[in-house]
C-alpha positions as YAML, in Angstrom:
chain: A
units: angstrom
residues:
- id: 1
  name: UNK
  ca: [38.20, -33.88, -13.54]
- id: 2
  name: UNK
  ca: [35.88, -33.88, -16.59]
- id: 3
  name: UNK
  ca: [32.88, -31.24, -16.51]
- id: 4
  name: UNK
  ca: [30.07, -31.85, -18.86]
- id: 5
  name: UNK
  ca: [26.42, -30.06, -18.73]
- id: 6
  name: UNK
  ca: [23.08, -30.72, -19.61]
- id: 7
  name: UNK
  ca: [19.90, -28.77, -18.91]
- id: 8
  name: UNK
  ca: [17.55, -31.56, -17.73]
- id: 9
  name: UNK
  ca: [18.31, -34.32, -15.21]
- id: 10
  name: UNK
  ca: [16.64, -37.75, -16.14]
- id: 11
  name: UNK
  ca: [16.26, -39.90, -12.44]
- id: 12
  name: UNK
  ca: [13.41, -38.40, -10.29]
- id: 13
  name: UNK
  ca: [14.69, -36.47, -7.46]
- id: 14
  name: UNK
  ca: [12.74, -35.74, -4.37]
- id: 15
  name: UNK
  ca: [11.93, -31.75, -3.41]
- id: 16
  name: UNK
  ca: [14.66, -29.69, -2.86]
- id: 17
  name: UNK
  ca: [17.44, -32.20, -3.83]
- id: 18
  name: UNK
  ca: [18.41, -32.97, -7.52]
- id: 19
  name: UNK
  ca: [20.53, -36.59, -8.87]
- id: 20
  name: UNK
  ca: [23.76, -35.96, -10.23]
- id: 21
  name: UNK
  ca: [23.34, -37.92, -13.78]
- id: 22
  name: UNK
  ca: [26.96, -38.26, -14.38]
- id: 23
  name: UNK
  ca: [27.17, -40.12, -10.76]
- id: 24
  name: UNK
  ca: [23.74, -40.63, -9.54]
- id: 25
  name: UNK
  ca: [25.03, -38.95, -6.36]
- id: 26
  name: UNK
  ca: [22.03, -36.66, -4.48]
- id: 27
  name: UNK
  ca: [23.21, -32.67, -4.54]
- id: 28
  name: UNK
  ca: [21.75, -29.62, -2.71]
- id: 29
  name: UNK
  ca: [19.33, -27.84, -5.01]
- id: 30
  name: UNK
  ca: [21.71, -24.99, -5.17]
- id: 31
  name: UNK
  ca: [24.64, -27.07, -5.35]
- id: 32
  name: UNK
  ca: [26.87, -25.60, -8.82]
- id: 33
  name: UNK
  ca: [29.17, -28.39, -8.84]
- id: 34
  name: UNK
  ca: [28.93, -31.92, -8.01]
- id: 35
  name: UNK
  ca: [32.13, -33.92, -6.39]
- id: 36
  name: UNK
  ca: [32.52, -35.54, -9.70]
- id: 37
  name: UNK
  ca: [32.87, -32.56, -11.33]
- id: 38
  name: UNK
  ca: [29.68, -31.98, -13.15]
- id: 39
  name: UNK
  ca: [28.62, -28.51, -13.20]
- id: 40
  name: UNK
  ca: [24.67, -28.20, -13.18]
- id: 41
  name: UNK
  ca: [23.17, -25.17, -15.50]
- id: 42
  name: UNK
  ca: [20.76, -22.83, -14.37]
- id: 43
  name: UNK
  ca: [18.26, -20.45, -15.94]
- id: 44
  name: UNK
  ca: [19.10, -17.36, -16.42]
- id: 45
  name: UNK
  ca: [16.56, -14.39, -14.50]
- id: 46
  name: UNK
  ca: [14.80, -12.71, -16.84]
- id: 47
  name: UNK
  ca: [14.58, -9.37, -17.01]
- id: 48
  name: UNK
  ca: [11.79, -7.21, -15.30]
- id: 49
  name: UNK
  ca: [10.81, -5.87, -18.51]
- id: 50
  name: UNK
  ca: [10.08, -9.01, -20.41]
- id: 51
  name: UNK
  ca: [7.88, -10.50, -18.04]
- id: 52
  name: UNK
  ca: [6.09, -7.27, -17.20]
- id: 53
  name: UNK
  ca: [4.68, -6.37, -20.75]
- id: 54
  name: UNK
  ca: [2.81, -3.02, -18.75]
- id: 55
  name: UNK
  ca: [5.75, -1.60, -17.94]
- id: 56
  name: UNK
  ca: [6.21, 0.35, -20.50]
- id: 57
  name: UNK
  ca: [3.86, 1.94, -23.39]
- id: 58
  name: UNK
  ca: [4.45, 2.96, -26.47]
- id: 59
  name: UNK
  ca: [4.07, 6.94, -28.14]
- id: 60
  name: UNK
  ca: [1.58, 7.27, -30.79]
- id: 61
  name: UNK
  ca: [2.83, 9.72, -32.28]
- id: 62
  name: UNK
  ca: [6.41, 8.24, -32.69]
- id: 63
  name: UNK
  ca: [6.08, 5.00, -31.75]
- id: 64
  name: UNK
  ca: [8.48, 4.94, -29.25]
- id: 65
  name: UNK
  ca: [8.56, 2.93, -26.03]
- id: 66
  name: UNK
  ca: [8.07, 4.88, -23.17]
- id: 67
  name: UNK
  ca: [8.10, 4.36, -19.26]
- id: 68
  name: UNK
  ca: [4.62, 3.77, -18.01]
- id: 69
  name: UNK
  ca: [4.68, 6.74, -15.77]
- id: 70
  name: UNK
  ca: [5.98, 8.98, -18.32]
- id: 71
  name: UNK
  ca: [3.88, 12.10, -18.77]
- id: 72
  name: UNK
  ca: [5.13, 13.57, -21.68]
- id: 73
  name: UNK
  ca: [7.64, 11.55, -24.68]
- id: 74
  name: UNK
  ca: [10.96, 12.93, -26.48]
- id: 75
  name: UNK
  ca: [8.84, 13.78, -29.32]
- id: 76
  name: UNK
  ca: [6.62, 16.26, -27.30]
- id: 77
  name: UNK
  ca: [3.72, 14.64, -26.72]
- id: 78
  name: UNK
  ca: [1.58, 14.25, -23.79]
- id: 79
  name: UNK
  ca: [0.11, 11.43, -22.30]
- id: 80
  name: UNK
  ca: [-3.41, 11.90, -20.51]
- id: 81
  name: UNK
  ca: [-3.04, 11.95, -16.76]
- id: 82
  name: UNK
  ca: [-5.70, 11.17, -14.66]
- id: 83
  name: UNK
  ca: [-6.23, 14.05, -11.97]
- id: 84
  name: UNK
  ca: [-6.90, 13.43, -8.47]
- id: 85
  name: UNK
  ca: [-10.11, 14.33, -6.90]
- id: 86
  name: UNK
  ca: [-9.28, 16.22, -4.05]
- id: 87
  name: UNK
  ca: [-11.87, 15.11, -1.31]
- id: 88
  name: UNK
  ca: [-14.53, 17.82, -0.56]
- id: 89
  name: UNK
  ca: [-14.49, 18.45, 3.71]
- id: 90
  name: UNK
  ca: [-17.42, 18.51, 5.17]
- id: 91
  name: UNK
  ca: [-18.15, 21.75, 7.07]
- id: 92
  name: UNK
  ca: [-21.60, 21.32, 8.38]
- id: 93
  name: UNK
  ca: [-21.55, 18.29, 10.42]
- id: 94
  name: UNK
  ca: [-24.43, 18.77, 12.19]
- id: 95
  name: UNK
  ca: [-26.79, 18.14, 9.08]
- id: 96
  name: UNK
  ca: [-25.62, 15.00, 8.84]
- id: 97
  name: UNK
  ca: [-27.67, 11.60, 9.11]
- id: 98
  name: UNK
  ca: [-27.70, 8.43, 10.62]
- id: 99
  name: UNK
  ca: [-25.84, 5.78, 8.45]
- id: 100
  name: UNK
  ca: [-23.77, 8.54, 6.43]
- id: 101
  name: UNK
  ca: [-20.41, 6.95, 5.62]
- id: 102
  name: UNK
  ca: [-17.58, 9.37, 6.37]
- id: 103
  name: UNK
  ca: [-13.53, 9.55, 5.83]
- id: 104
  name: UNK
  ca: [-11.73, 11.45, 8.62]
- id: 105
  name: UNK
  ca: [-8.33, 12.55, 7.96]
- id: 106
  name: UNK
  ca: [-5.74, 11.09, 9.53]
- id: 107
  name: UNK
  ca: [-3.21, 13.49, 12.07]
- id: 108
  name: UNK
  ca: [-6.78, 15.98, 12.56]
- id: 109
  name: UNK
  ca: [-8.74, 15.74, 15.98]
- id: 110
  name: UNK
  ca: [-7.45, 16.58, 18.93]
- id: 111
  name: UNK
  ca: [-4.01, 16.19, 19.52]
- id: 112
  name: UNK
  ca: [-1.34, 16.35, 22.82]
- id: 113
  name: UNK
  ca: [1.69, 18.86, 22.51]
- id: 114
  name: UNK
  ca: [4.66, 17.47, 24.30]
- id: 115
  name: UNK
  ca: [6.85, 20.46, 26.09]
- id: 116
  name: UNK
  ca: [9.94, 19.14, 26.01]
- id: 117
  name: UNK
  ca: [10.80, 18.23, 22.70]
- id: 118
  name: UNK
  ca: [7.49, 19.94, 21.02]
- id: 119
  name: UNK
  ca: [6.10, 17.28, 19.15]
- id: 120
  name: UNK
  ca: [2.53, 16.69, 18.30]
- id: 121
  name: UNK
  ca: [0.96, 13.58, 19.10]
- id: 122
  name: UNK
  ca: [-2.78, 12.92, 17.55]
- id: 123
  name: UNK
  ca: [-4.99, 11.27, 19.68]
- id: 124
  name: UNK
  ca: [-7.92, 11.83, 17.53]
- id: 125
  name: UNK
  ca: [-9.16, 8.56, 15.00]
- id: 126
  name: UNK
  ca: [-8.71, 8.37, 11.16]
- id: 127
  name: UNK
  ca: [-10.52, 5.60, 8.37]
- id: 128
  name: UNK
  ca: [-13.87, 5.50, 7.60]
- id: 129
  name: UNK
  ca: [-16.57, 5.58, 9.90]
- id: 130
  name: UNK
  ca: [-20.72, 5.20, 9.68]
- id: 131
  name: UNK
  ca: [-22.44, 7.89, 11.35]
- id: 132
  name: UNK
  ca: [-24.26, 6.49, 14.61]
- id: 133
  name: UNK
  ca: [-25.56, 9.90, 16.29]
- id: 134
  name: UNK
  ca: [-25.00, 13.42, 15.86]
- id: 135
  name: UNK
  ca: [-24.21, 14.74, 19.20]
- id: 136
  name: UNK
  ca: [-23.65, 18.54, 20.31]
- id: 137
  name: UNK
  ca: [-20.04, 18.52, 20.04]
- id: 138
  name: UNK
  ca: [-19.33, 15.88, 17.75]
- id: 139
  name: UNK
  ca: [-20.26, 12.42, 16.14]
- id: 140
  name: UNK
  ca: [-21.02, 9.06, 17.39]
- id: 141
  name: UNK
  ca: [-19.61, 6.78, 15.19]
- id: 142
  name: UNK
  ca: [-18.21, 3.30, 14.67]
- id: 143
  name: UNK
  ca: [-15.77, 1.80, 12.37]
- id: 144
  name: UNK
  ca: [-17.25, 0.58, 8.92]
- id: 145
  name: UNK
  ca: [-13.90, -0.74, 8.23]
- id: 146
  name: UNK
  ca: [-11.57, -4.34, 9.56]
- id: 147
  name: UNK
  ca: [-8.70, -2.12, 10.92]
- id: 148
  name: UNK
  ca: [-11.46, 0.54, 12.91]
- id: 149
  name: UNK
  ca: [-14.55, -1.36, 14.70]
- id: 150
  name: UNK
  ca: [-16.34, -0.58, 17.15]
- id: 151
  name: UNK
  ca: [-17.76, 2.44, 18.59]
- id: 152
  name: UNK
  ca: [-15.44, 5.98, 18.57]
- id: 153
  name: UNK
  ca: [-15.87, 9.48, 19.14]
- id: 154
  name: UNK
  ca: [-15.22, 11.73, 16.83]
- id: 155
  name: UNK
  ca: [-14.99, 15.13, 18.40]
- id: 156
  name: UNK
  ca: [-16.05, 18.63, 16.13]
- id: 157
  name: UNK
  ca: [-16.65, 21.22, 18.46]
- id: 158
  name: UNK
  ca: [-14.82, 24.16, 19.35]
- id: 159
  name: UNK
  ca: [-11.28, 24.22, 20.10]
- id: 160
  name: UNK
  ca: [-10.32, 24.04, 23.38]
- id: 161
  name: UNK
  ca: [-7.47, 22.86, 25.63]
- id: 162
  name: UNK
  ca: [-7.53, 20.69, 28.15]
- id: 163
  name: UNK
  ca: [-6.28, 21.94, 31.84]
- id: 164
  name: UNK
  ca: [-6.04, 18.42, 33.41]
- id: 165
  name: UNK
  ca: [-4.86, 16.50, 30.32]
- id: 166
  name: UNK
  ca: [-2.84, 19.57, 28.50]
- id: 167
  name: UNK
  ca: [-4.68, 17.47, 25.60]
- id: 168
  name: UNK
  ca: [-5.66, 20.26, 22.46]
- id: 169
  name: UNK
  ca: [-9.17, 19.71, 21.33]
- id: 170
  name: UNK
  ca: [-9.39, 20.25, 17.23]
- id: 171
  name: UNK
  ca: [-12.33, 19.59, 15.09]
- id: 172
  name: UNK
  ca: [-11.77, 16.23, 12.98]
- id: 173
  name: UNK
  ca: [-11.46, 16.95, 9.51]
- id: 174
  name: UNK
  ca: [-13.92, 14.69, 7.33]
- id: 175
  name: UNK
  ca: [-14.94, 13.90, 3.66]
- id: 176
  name: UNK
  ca: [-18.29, 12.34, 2.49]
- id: 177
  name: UNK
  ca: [-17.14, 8.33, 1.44]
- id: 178
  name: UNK
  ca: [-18.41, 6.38, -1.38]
- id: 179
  name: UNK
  ca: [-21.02, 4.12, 0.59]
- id: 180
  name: UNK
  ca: [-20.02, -0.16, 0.03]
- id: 181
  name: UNK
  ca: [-22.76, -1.43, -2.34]
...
């Protein structure tokens, strides 16, 4: 059995089937080894690293590369982190306006308490919302968002529980949005 190899292939070969060019013989495009012996070459994967040039970054103090979510180098210094802006809640509701875009947090609202094994289940909404109405006990909204349309409720009133429905009535939390320009 003689085994030569080559990088390139000359004949034309349809998708997903290459030409043997030692036989001419059509192989599997992950076929290794033909039945005449030839062995086909592959490319070797390239690392993550040389493809993805941002990655990494380098220290300026000491020029030294440096994972891109480092904070701080071996030399001491400190890369600049951006801090998170903590969303300010919005405690008076009522003042609110028509067309006010709002961001309710997710697991706040009401919310059922199961007995048995004591788990809380929120049945309250989360995403971002336009302000429809402002109602006595809460806001009439609907979804300014693909994954929430449509009209909701969005209670803020007192807490209360539920006799029929054992169901726990909590005030949504909620945070002022950007508005969509």
């Amino acid at each position: 059995m003689t085994t030569t190899t080559t990088t390139t292939t000359s004949l034309k070969s349809k998708r997903g089937r290459k030409y043997c060019p030692q036989c001419n013989k059509v192989n599997g495009p992950r076929q290794k080894i033909c039945k005449c012996g030839y062995i086909f070459i592959f490319k070797e994967p390239t690392s993550i690293s040389a493809t993805n040039k941002s990655s990494t970054k380098f220290c300026p103090e000491c020029s030294q590369k440096c994972g891109i979510r480092k904070q701080i180098c071996k030399c001491g210094h400190s890369f600049k982190v951006k801090k998170k802006i903590e969303p300010v809640l919005v405690t008076e509701w009522e003042k609110l306006e028509k067309g006010t875009i709002i961001r309710v947090v997710a697991g706040s609202g009401p919310y059922y308490l199961d007995k048995n094994t004591s788990v809380k289940v929120p049945m309250g909404e989360s995403g971002v919302f336009n302000v429809f109405r402002v109602l006595p006990t809460g806001l009439l909204c609907y979804g300014s968002t693909m994954s929430n349309s449509g009209f909701t409720f969005i209670f803020m009133g007192k807490p209360y529980k539920s006799e029929v429905t054992s169901i726990y009535y909590e005030p949504h939390k909620i945070s002022l949005s950007k508005s969509k320009k």
